[in-house]
N, C-alpha and C positions, 0 to 999 in steps of 0.2 A: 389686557385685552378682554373685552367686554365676550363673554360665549354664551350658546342656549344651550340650555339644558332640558335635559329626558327624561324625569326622576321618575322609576314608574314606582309607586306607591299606593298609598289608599285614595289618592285623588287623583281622579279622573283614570285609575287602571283598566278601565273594563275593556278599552281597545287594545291593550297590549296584552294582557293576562288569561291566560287559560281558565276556564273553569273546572275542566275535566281531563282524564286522559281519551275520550272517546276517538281523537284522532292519531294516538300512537301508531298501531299496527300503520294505518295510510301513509304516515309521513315519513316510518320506516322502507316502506315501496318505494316511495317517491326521489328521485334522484337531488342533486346539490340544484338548487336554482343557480342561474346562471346571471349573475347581479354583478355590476363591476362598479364599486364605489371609486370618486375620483379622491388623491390624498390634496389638502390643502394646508399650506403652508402655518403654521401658531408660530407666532413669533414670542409669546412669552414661555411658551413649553421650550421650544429652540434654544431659549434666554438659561436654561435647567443644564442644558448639557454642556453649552459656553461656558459659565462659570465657574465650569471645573475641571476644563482642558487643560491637561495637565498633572492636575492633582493628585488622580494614582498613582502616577510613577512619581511624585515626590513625596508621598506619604511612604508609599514602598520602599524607598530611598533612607526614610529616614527609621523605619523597622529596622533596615540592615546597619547600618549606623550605630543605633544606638543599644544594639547589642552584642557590637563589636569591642574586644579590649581597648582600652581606651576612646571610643565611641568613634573610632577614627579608620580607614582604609582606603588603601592607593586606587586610582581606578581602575584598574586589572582588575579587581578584586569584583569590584562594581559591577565592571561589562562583561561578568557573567550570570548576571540578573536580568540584563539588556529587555533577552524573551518577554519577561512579565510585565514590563515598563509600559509594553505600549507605546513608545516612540517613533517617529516616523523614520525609516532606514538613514535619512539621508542626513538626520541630527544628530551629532554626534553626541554621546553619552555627558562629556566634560564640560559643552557648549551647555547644554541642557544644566545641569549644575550651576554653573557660573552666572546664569540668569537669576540665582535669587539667591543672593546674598545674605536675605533676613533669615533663613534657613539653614544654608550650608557655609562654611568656612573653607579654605582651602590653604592645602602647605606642602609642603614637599620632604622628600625622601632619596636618599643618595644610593641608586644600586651599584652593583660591584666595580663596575665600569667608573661611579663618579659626575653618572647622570642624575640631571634630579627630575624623580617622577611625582606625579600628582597624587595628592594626597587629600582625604572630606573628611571632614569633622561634622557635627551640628553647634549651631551657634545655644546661647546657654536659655534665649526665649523658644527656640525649636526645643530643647531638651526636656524644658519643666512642660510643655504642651505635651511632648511626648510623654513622660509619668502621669499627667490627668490622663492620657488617652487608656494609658493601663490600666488606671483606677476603673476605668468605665467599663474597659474590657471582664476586668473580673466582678465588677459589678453586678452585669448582664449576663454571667456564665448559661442561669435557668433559663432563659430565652433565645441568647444562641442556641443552646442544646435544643429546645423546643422548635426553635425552626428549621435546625438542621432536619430533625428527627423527622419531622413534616413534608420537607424536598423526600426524604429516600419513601416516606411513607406514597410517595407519588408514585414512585416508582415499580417496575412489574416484577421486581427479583425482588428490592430493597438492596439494592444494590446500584453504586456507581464507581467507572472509574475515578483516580487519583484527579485523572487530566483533566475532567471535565468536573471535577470539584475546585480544582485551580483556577478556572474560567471564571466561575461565580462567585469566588470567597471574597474579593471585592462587595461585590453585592450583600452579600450576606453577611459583611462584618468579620469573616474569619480572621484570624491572625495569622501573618503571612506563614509562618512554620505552626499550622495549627495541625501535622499530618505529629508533630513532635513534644507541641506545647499544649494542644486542647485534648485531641483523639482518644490518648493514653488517660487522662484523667478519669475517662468513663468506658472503662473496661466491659463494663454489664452493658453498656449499648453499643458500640460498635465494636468492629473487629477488622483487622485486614485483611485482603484476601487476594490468590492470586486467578485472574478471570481467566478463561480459557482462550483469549487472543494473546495471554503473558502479560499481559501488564497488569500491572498494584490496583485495589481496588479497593475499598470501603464497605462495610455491608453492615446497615442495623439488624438487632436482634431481637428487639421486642418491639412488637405491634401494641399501640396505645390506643384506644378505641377512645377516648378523650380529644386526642388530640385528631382525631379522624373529623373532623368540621370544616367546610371551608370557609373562609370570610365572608362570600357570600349569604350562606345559611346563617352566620350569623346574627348580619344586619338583615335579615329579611325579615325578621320578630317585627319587627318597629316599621318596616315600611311596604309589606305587601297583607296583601288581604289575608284573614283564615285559610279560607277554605282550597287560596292557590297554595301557601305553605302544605298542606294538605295533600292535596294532589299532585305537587314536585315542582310546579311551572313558575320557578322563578327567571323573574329577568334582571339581566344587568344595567347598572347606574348607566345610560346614554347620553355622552353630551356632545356637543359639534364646534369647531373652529367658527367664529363670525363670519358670513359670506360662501356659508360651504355650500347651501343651494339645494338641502336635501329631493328628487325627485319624486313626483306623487307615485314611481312603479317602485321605487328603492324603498320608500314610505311603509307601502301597503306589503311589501317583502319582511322588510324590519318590523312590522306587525305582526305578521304571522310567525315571522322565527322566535319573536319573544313568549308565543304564547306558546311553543313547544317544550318538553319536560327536560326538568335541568338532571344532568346525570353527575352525581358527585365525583370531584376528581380521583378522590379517595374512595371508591367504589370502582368494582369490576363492571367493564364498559366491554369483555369480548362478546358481546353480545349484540352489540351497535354495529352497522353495515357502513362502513366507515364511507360510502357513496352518499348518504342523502345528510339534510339539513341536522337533524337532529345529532349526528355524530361530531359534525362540526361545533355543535353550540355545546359537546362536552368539550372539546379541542382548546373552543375559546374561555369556558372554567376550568381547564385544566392552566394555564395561561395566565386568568385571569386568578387563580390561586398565588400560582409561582410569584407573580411578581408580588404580589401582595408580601410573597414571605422573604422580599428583600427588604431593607431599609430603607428605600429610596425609592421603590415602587420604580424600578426601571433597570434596565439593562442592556447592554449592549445585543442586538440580533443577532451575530456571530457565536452567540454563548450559549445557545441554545438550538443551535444548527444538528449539534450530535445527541442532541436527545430522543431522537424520535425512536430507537429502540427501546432504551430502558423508559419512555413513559408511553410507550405501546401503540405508537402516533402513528397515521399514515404517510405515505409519500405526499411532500409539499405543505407540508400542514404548517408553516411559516405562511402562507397565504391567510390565514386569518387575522394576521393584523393588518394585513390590507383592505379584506372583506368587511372587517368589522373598526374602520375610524373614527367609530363615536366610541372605542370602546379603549382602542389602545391609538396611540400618536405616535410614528414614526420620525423622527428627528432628523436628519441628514447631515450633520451639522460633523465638527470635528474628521471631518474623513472617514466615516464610521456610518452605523445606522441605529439608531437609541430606541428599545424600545418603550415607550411611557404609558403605565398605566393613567388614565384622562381623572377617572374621579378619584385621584388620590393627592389633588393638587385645585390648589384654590387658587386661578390666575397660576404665580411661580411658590407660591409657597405650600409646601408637604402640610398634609394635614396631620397627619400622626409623625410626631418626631421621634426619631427614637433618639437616645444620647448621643452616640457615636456622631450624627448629623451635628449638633454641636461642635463637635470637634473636629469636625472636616469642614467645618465652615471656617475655624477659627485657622486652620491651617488653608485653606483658601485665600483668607485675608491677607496672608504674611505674604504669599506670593503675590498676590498682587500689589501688596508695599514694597516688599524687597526687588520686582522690578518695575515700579515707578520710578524708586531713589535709584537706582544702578544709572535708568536711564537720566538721570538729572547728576550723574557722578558724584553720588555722597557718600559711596562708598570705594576707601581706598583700601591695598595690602592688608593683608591680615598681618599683628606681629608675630603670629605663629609662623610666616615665613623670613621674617627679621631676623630671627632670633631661635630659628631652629637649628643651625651650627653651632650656636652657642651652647643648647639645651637638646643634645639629639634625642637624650634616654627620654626627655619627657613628650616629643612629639613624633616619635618614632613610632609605624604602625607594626603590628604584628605579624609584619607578612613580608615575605624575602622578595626582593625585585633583583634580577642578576641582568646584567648586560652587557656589553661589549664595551662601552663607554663613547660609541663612533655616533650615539642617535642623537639628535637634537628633542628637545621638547615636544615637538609638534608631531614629529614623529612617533616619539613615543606613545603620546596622544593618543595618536589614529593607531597605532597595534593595540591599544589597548583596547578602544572605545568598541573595537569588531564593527 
């Protein structure tokens, strides 16, 4: 879908771009304008978060998998991953499974009873995808680390809970036990800790003044003027959905707020009266940081709901990706609310890939073969359930199922699946 774009740069800036700070102190008096942008539907942004319905919880699926003894586990074992999946309550863990065949294998196992439980494997094209993904993983180590270090560097302690490092390590590429298999590796930066509400907590320990830059400041070298670089007043990449109809009062609003002083997110902001304009357009670079330092340039709104402590935000400050649509695109899409950075995407494809995108692409693909063919029935029984009486030791999972021997399959099933 064909969209306009807002690039303020060295052509034609001089209606967005401040010259000076001569109106700081004023526009620190001056309260939030009271602007209500309407949100409008992108249907190729929409198209971003469709194609991957699903996907986390089957990559998450297949971390747990393939680092299990024999790469294999009953679904007990599963549905108490459920939480992280993301699934909707009402689908059951095993249904979920069974839809993609080109990924998961299934077999079964005889608990003490004589029942036979369900049992996953990954099939042997999910397995070697899975080893590239590792490759990439320790590939990446200096950049994961670099971005993590970035998120807490956001932050007003340098400090975040476990739980809401759990929320974004999707985003961020983490590896799903990365509190076991990353954390520990760099002892000299981070540390565990435990917060004074009792729960587990993470905390870096060195401030890197290097990595203190946001993307922003970056790319403003090459696309805004001297003398605003100079004076602070940068603005952000603005672009609009086809048809959005910008208003000449919303216009001549979004004029004046660009030309207000950008406050780095990585810089101390208690100074900012978090009532007028100016404190909001650090809100929306604080934001417009974060998402930069996922790989996808996007995330779920819900993931970001619990930060307003530790990155020192006011009440409601989730209201700027409604206030600012040229800036960020909300998604509705999946039962969910996606938030999307706008100029980190050409039409549907990312402009800066990182690997990992690669590899969830490639594991995107598989589900959507493995259920096309399901649904055209090309796939029959596994022999690992043919032939698993025959061979218990070799398809036998590592894990005791005990039961009374009275439950049926489906049954089992649903105790399992929670």
């Amino acid at each position: 879908m064909t969209s306009r774009w807002f690039i303020f740069n060295k052509v034609g800036s001089s209606g967005f771009l401040c010259k000076s700070q001569s109106g700081f102190s004023y526009q620190q008096k001056c309260s939030l304008v009271n602007v209500k942008l309407k949100w409008v539907k992108d249907e190729t942004l929409d198209t971003v978060v469709t194609v991957e319905n699903h996907l986390k919880a089957a990559c998450t699926l297949v971390t747990l998998l393939s680092s299990a003894p024999q790469s294999c586990l009953p679904i007990y074992h599963l549905s108490r991953h459920r939480g992280q999946l993301g699934l909707p309550r009402d689908l059951k863990l095993s249904t979920f499974i069974r839809r993609y065949p080109s990924i998961f294998l299934e077999s079964h196992i005889l608990d003490t009873g004589g029942t036979r439980v369900p049992c996953f494997s990954l099939t042997r094209e999910a397995l070697e995808l899975r080893k590239e993904e590792l490759h990439v993983l320790e590939q990446n180590q200096r950049d994961l680390l670099n971005r993590l270090r970035k998120l807490f560097m956001l932050t007003r302690d340098w400090t975040l809970p476990l739980q809401t490092i759990d929320q974004l390590r999707w985003d961020f590429g983490l590896p799903y036990d990365y509190h076991r298999s990353f954390i520990p590796r760099h002892p000299d930066v981070f540390s565990f800790v435990r917060l004074p509400d009792k729960r587990d907590g993470l905390k870096l320990k060195i401030w890197d003044d290097d990595l203190a830059v946001s993307e922003l400041q970056k790319n403003s070298a090459s696309q805004q003027q001297e003398e605003d670089l100079n004076s602070g007043c940068l603005a952000f990449p603005i672009r609009f959905t086809r048809g959005f109809g910008l208003k000449r009062k919303c216009m001549e609003w979004l004029k004046e707020w660009q030309r207000l002083p950008y406050t780095c997110p990585y810089s101390d902001a208690s100074h900012l009266d978090p009532r007028t304009d100016v404190s909001e357009k650090r809100i929306v670079g604080v934001f417009h940081e974060l998402l930069h330092l996922t790989i996808q340039k996007k995330t779920e709104r819900k993931n970001v709901s619990n930060l307003r402590k530790p990155l020192a935000l006011p009440q409601k400050f989730t209201k700027v990706f409604e206030r600012h649509p040229g800036i960020f695109y909300i998604s509705k899409k999946c039962d969910t609310q996606t938030v999307i950075l706008r100029e980190a995407y050409d039409g549907k494809q990312l402009l800066q890939r990182h690997p990992l995108v690669e590899i969830r692409e490639k594991y995107a693909t598989m589900l959507r073969e493995g259920l096309l063919d399901r649904s055209k029935g090309l796939y029959k029984k596994t022999t690992r359930v043919d032939h698993m009486e025959e061979y218990p030791s070799k398809y036998a999972c590592d894990v005791e199922i005990r039961g009374n021997g009275s439950s049926s399959e489906e049954e089992l099933d649903a105790r399992y699946s929670f």
